[in-house]
C-alpha positions in Angstrom: -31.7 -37.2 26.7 -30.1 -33.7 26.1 -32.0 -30.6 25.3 -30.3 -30.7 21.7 -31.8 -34.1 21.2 -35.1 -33.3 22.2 -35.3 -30.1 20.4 -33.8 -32.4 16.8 -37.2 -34.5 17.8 -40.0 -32.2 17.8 -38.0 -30.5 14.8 -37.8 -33.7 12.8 -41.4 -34.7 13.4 -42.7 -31.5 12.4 -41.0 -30.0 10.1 -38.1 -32.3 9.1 -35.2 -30.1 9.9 -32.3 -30.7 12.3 -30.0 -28.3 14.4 -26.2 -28.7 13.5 -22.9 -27.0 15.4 -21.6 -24.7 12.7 -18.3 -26.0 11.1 -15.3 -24.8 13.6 -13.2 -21.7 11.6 -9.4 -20.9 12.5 -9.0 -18.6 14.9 -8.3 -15.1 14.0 -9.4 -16.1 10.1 -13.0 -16.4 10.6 -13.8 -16.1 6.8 -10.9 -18.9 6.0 -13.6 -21.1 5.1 -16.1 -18.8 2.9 -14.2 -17.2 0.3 -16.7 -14.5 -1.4 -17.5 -14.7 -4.9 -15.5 -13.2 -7.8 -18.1 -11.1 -8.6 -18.1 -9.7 -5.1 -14.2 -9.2 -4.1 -13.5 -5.8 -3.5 -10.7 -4.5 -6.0 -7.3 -5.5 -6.0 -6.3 -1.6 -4.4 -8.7 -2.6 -1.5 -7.8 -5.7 -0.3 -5.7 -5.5 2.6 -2.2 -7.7 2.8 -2.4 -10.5 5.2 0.5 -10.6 7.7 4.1 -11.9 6.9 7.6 -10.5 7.5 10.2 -9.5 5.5 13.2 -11.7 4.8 16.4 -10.2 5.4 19.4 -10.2 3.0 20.6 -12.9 5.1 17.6 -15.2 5.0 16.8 -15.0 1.3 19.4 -18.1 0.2 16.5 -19.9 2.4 13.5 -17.8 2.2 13.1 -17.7 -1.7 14.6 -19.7 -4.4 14.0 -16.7 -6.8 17.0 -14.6 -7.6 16.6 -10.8 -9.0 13.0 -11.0 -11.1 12.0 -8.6 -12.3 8.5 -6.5 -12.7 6.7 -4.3 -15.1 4.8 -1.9 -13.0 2.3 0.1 -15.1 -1.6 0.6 -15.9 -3.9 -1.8 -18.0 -4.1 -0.5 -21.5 0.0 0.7 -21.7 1.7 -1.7 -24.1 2.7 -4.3 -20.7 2.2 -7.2 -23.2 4.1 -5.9 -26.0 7.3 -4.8 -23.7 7.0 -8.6 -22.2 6.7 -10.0 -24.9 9.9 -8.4 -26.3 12.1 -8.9 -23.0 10.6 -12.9 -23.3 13.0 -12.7 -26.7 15.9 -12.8 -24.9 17.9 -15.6 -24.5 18.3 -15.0 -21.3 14.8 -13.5 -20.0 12.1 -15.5 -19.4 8.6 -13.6 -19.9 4.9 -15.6 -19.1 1.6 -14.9 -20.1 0.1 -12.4 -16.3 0.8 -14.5 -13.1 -2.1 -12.7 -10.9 0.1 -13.9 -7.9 -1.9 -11.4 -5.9 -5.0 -13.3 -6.2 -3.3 -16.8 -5.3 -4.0 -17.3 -1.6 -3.1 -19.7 1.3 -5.8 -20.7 3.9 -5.3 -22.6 6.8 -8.7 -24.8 7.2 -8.4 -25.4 11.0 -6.6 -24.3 14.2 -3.6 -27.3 14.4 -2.7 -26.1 10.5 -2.8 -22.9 11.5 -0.8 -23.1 15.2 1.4 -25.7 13.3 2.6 -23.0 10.6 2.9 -19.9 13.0 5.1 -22.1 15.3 7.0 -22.5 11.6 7.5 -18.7 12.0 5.2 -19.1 8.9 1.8 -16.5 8.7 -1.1 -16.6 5.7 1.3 -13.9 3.7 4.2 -16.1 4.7 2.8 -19.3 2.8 2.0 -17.1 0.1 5.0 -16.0 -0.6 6.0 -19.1 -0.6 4.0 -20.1 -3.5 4.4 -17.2 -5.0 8.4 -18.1 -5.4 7.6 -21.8 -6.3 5.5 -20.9 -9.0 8.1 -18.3 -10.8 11.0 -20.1 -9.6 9.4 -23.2 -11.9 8.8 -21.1 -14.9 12.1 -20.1 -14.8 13.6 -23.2 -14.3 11.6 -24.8 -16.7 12.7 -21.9 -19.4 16.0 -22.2 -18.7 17.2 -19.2 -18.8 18.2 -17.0 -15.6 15.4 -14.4 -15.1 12.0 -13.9 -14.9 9.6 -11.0 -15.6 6.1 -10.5 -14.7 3.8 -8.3 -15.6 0.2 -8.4 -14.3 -1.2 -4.3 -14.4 -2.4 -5.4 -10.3 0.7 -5.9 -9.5 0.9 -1.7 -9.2 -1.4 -2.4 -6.0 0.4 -5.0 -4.4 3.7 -2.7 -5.1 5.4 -2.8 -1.6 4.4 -6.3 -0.9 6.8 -7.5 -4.0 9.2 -5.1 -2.6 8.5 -7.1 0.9 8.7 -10.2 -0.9 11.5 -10.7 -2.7 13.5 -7.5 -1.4 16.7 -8.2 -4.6 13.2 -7.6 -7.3 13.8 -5.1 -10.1 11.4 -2.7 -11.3 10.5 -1.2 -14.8 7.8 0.9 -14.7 6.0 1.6 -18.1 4.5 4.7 -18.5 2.3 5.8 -21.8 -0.2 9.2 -22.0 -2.8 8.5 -19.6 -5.2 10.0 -22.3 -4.0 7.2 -24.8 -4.9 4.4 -22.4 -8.0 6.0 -21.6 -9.3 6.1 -25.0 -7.9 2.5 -25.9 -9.3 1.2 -22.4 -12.5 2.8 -24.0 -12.0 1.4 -27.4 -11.5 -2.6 -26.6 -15.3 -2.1 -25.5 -17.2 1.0 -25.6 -20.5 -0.3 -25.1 -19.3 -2.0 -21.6 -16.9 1.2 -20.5 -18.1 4.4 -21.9 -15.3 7.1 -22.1 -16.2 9.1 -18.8 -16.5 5.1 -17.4 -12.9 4.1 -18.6 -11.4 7.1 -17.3 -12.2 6.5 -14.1 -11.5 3.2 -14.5 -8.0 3.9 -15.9 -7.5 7.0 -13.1 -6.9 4.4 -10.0 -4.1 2.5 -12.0 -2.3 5.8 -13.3 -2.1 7.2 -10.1 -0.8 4.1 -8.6 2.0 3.9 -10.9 3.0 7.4 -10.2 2.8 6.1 -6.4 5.2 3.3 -6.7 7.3 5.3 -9.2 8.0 7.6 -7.0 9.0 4.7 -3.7 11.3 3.2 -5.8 14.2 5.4 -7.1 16.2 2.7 -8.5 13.6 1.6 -10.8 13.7 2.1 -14.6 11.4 4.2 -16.3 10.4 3.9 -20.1 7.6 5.5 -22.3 5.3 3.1 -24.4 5.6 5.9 -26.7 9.4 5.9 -26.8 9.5 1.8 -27.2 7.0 2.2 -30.9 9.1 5.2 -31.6 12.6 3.9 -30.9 12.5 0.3 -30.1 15.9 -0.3 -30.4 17.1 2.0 -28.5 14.5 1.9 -25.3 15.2 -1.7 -25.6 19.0 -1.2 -25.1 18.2 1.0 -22.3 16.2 -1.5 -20.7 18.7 -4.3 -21.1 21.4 -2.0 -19.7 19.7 -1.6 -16.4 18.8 -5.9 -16.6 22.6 -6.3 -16.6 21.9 -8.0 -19.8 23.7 -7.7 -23.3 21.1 -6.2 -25.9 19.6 -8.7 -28.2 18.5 -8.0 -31.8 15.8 -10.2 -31.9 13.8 -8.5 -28.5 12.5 -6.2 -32.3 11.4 -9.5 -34.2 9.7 -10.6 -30.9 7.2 -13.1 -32.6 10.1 -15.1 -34.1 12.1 -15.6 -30.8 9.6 -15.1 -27.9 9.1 -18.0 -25.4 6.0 -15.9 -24.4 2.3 -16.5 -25.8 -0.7 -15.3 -26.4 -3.2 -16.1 -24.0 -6.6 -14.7 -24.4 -7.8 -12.8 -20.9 -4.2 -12.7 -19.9 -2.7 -9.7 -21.5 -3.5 -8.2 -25.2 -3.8 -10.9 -27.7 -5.6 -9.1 -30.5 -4.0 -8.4 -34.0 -1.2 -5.4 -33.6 0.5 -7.6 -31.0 0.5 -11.1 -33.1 2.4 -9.3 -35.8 5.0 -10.3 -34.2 6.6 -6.5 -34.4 6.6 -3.7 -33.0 3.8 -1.6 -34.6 3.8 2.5 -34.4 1.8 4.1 -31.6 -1.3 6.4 -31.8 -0.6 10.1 -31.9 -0.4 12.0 -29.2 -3.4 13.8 -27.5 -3.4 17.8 -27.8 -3.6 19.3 -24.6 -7.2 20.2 -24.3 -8.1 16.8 -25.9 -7.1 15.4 -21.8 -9.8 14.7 -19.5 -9.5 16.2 -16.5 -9.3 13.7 -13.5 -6.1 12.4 -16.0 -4.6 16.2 -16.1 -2.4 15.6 -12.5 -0.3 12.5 -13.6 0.1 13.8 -17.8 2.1 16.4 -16.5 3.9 14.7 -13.7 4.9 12.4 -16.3 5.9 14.5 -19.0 3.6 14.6 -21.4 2.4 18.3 -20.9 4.0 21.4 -19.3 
């Protein structure tokens, strides 16, 4: 009888236990079968990529079935939802509730999956991609119209890795006075984040945007401020650099939009179900700005 036997024995008979061989994990992936609990994920900025290549111009007729989408890069709290929800007015722009594509993952329970799909050419970031495509390349197709935006506020942390992925993606980054989103970050629940809490909440995500904003030279820039201000004509800006013919009714958003309202997944509280654009708060005074936020006001304008 072996050693493991005999030891299961003298376990059972005294205190009804048994040994068991731990479940066999992948190799190199030795959390693939443990994910940690939401509650204990570090934050999106933190997580590292898992490995995958980049396709070439060459491979992306196989690689991806997505053509050109397009991405609103900006902080929580910054008008994303009423922007998408304006683009998702135009015939020809499709605009869903947030994706969260960056926490959709691909795990390879045991070592034949995994050799199977690196023989493939095919890593963990490789299948995710994958999925990635799948899923927007079905919204799209199910819209039917001919491009997609997203416009999850994580997606500023995952900035090169849509870059990576789909290497033809457009980028409109949405800028509004970090004060502003402070306060309204602060506002939506101020017994949860304090101000000096939502400020540094909000100061990670401003100073991504600036990050990404500044790697991407051909992306579009536009002001929150300037869209409530000027709606028509930010929005004829932004179709111009689409490649897409300005549409009256991206301003009557709530009669055209193929977007909704999804509560958890974007702003879904009253200004935005008007169905309009509504005007903006006024601007903060200069010493009104907290500090940390001082940096990224005036690299983005809003102060000399």
């Amino acid at each position: 009888m072996s050693l493991a036997r005999n030891l299961n024995r003298v376990l059972t008979a005294t205190t009804g236990l048994q040994v068991r061989r731990a479940p066999h994990r992948a190799r190199g992936n030795k959390k693939a079968s443990a994910a940690p609990e939401p509650a204990q994920r570090p934050a999106p900025a933190q997580r590292p990529a898992p490995p995958y290549r980049c396709p070439s111009a060459e491979e992306l007729a196989t690689e991806r079935l997505l053509r050109q989408p397009v991405f609103i890069i900006s902080s929580i709290r910054s008008g994303s939802t009423l922007l998408r929800m304006m683009l998702g007015a135009h015939p020809r722009l499709h605009a869903p509730h947030e994706l969260h594509l960056g926490r959709m993952e691909v795990v390879c329970t045991n070592w034949f999956s995994q050799r199977a799909m690196s023989t493939l050419g095919l890593e963990r970031g490789d299948l995710e991609h994958l999925l990635w495509d799948r899923v927007m390349h079905r919204e799209l197709t199910r819209s039917g119209k001919d491009f997609v935006v997203e416009k999850t506020p994580a997606n500023v942390y995952m900035f090169q890795r849509l870059r990576d992925c789909w290497p033809d993606a457009r980028f409109v980054f949405l800028l509004r006075h970090p004060e502003s989103i402070a306060r309204s970050w602060h506002e939506s629940d101020p017994v949860k984040r304090p101000y000096d809490k939502a400020v540094g909440d909000v100061l990670p995500y401003v100073n991504a945007v600036e990050e990404a904003r500044t790697a991407d030279p051909e992306g579009f820039t536009v002001r929150y401020e300037d869209i409530t201000g000027a709606p028509e004509r930010e929005m004829r800006r932004v179709c111009a650099f689409l490649g897409v013919d300005y549409d009256p009714a991206m301003l009557e958003y709530g009669r055209k939009s193929d977007s909704e309202l999804v509560r958890g997944l974007g702003d879904w509280r009253d200004n935005i179900r008007t169905g309009t654009v509504q005007p903006g708060r006024a601007l903060p005074a200069e010493d009104e700005i907290a500090g940390p936020l001082r940096p990224v006001s005036a690299a983005w304008g809003y102060t000399s």
